[in-house]
N, C-alpha and C positions, 0 to 999 in steps of 0.2 A: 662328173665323178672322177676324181683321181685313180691314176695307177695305183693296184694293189698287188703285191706279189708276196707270196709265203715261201719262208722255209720249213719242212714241218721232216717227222722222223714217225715211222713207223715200226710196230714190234709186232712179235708173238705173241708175248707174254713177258710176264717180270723181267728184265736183264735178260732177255733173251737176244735173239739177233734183229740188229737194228738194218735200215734201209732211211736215208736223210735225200730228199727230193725237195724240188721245187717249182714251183704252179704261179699261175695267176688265178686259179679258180682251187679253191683247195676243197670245196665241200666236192665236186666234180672230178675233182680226182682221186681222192681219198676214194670215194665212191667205186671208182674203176679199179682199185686197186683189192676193195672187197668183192667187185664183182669177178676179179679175175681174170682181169682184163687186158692186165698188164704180164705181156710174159717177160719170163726171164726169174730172178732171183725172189720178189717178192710173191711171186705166184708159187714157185717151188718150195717156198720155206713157210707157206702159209702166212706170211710179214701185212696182216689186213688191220692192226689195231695203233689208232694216230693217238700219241703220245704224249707229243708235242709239237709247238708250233710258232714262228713267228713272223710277224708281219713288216714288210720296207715299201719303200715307196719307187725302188726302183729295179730294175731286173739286176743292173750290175751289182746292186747293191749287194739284193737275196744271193744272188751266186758267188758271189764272194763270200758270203760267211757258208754259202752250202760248203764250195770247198776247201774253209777252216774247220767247220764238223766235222768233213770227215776225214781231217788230218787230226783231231785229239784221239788222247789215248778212250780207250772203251770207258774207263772209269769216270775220266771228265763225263763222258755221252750222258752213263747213268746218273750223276751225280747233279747235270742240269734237267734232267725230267725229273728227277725226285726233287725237285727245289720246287716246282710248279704243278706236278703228278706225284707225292707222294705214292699212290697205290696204285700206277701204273694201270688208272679208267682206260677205258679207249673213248677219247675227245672227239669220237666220229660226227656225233650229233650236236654237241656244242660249239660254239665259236669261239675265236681267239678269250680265254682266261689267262 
């Protein structure tokens, strides 16, 4: 099985505040991130609902665009989960769409 690595972004809520991480296991960590698991910012802000998400085949790859996410401006941020999450689901249970 090939290397799989994600970039994915989690919210509150609508346009609310973002948090752009990345994993090799994303169902696993999403997971920790609703159980609470993870301290620091997304545990403090409530930030448990995956919005978005995308798949590379290499680590260097995912981290290079994690940090071009989160060098865009906020608008960009919103404006690629509303291309793919119109209504800002939380993608927790589904898989890469």
């Amino acid at each position: 099985m090939p290397d799989r690595y994600f970039v994915y972004i989690l919210s509150n809520r609508r346009a609310g505040a973002f948090y752009i991480g990345v994993t090799n296991d994303l169902a696993r960590r999403v997971g920790e991130h609703k159980a609470k698991l993870v301290p620091g910012f997304t545990q403090t802000h409530g930030i448990d609902k995956r919005v978005y998400a995308e798949e590379h085949a290499s680590i260097l790859e995912a981290r290079a665009q994690e940090r071009r996410l989160k060098r865009w401006r906020r608008a960009w941020k919103i404006a690629l989960v509303e291309k793919l999450n119109p209504d800002w689901r939380d993608m927790s249970e589904e898989w890469l769409t």
